[in-house]
C-alpha positions in Angstrom: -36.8 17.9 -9.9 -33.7 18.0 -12.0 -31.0 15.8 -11.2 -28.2 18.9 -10.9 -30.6 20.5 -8.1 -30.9 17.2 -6.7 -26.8 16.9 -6.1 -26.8 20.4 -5.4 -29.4 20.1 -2.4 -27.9 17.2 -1.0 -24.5 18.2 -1.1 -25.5 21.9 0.7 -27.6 19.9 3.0 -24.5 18.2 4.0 -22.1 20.2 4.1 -20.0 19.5 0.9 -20.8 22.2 -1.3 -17.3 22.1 -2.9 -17.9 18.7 -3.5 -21.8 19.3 -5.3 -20.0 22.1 -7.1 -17.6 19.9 -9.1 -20.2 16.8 -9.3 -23.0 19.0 -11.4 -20.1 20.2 -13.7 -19.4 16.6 -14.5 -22.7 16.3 -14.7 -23.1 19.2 -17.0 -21.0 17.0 -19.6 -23.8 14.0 -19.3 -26.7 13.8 -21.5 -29.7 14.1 -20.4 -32.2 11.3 -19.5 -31.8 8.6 -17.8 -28.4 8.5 -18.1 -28.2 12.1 -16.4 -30.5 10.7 -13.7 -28.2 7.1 -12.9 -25.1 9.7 -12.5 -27.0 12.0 -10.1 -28.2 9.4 -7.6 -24.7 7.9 -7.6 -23.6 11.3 -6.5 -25.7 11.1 -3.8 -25.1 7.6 -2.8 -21.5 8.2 -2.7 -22.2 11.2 -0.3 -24.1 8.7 2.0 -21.8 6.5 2.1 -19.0 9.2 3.0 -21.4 10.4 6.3 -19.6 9.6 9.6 -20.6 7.1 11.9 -23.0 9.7 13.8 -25.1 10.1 10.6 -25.9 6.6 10.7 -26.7 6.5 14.1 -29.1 9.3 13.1 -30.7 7.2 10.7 -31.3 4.5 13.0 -32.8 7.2 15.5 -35.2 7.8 12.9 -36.0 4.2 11.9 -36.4 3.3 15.8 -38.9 6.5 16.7 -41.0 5.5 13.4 -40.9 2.2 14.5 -42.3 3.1 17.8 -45.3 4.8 16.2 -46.1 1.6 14.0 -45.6 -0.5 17.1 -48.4 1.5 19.1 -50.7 1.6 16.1 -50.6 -2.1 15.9 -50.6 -2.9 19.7 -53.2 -0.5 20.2 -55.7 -0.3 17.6 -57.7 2.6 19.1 -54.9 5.1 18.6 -56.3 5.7 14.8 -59.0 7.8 15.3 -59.8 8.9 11.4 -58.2 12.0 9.4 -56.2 13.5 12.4 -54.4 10.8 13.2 -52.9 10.5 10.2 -52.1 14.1 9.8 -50.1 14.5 13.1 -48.6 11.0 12.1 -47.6 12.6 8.5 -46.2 15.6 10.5 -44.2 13.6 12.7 -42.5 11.9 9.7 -41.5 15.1 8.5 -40.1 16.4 11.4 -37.9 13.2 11.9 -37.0 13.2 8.0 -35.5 17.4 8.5 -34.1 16.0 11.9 -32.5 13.5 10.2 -31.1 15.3 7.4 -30.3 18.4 10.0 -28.2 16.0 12.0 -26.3 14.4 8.9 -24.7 17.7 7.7 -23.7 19.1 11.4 -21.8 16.0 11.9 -20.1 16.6 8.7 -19.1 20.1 9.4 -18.4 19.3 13.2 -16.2 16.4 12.2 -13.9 19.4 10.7 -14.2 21.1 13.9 -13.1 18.1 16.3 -15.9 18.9 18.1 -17.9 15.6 17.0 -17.5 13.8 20.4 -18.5 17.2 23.1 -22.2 17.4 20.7 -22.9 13.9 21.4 -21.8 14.1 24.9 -24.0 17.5 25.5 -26.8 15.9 23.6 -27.0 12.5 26.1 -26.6 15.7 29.0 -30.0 17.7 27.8 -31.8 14.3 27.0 -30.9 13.2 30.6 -32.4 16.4 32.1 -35.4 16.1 30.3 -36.2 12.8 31.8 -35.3 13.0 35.3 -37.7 16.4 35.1 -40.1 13.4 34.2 -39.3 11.2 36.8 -39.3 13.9 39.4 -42.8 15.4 38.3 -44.5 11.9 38.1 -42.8 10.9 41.5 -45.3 14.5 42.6 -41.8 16.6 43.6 -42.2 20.1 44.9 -42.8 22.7 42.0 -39.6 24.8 42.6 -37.1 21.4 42.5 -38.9 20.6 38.8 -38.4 23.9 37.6 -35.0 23.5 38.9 -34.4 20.8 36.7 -36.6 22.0 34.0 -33.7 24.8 33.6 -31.0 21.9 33.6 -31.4 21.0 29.8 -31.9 24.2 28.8 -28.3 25.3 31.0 -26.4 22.3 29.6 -27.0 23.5 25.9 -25.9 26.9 26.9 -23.0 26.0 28.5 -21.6 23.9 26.0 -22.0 26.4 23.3 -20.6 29.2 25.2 -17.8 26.6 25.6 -17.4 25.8 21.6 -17.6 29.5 20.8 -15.0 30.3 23.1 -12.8 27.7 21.2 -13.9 28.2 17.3 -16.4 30.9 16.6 -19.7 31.8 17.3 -21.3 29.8 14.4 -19.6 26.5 15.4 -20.8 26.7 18.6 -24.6 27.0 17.7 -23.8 24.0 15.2 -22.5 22.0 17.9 -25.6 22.4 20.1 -27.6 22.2 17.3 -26.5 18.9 16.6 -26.8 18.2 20.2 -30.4 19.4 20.5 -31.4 17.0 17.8 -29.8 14.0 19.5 -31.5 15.4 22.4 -35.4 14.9 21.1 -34.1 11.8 19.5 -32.5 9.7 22.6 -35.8 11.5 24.5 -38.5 10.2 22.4 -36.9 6.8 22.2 -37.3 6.6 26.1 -39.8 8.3 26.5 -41.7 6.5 23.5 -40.8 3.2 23.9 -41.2 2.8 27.5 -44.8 4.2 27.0 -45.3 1.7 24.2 -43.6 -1.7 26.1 -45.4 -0.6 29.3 -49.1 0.0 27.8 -49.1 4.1 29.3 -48.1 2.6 33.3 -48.1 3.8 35.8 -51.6 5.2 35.7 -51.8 8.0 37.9 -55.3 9.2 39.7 -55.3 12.1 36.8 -55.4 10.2 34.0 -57.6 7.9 35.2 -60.3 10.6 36.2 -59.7 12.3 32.7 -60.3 8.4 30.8 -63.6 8.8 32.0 -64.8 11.2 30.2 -62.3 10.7 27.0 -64.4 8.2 25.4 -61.3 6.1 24.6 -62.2 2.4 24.3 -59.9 1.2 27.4 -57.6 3.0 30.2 -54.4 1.3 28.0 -55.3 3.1 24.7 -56.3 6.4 26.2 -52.7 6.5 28.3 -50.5 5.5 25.5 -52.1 8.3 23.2 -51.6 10.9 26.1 -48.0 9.9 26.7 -46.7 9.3 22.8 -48.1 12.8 22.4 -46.1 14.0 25.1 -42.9 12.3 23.4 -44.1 14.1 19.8 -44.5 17.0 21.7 -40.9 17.0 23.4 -38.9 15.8 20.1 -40.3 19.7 19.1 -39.4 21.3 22.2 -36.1 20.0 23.2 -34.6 21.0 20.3 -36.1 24.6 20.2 -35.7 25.1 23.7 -32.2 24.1 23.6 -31.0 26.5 20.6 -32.4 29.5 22.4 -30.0 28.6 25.1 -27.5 27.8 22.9 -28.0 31.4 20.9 -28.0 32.9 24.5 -25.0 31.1 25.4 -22.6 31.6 22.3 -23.5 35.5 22.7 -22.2 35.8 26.2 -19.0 33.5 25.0 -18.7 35.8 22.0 -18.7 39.0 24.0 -16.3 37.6 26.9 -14.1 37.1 24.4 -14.0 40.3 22.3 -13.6 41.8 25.8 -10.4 39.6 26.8 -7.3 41.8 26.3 -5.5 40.8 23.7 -2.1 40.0 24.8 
């Protein structure tokens, strides 16, 4: 790839399009090769460095849910069970890579919008919703109280961009959710992941144990530990989708309240 579309799809990735514009016309003056490369990736290693605090929390999201993965492949061999595994592993990279990158330029255009601290605060609100729905359902709760708080997340996300549009504008309240949805699937796969991982799949509930029988997993730990991690993989999708529907649903009503307001 050349090294102006390089600058140019970090920087729009970011947010700081301004900023990619003037570095490819200084890089327009740099002759090609790999002089022209060495200027590029400074370009972007000066945006990195410039990415607030939240972006590097990101990062370290993303190193930790990786980490996870690698953890269970090593602690439990089984897990790698040819070609597939590696695909839905290669998938899961990519999704945590466009998460990543996703999360990096939000927090540079909500850091504009002082609105920075309410996404992170929403996004710890639809993570924790998420996992008491878990607790509840593996404590066996009545259907109607998990559906309950099944709607929770989903009602947080909508609510706070309802509460960002009514502030900015319509667009920076879907960017403030949006961010929030990703910190979401993040903070959810780390618990969810990493308690599966540390606690070998427990507690092993009459269910699962039935359905090991007839898996033809090598041992109940294995079998339990793929179920769950998948369910974590699963949710770092969903959360985030899930949430920006409310948060689409959400801003709209905000947006029409407030073209209906009297003016004063």
């Amino acid at each position: 790839m050349r090294a102006d579309r390089v600058v140019t799809l970090v920087a729009s990735a970011l947010g700081r399009d301004d900023w990619g514009r003037a570095m490819r016309a200084e890089l327009a003056a740099v002759p090609r090769g790999m002089q022209r490369r060495r200027f590029a990736l400074g370009c972007v290693g000066a945006l990195l460095v410039g990415l607030p605090a939240l972006a590097w929390v990101g990062l370290a999201a993303a190193a930790a849910a990786l980490g996870i993965v690698a953890a269970a492949l090593v602690r439990f061999p089984g897990l790698e069970t040819g070609l597939g595994t590696w695909l839905a592993i290669g998938f899961f990279v990519v999704v945590v890579v466009a998460y990543v990158v996703g999360a990096a330029g939000l927090s540079v255009r909500l850091e504009r919008s002082m609105l920075l601290r309410g996404a992170v605060l929403a996004g710890a609100s639809i993570a924790g919703a998420w996992w008491a729905v878990g607790l509840v359902a593996s404590e066996g709760a009545p259907p109607l109280m998990s559906t309950a708080m099944l709607v929770l997340g989903p009602g947080v996300a909508g609510v706070a961009a309802a509460w960002a549009t009514v502030r900015v504008s319509w667009a920076v309240g879907v960017q403030c959710v949006g961010l929030a949805s990703l910190l979401a699937g993040f903070l959810l796969f780390f618990l969810w992941g990493g308690q599966t991982v540390a606690f070998a799949g427990r507690p092993y509930d009459p269910g699962l144990v039935r359905d090991f029988h007839t898996s033809g997993a090598p041992d109940l730990a294995t079998y339990a530990v793929s179920d769950s991690l998948g369910s974590a993989m699963m949710l770092l999708l969903l959360v985030p989708l899930v949430s920006l529907v409310a948060a689409a649903a959400g801003a709209m009503v905000a947006t029409c309240a407030r073209r209906r307001r009297p003016s004063a």
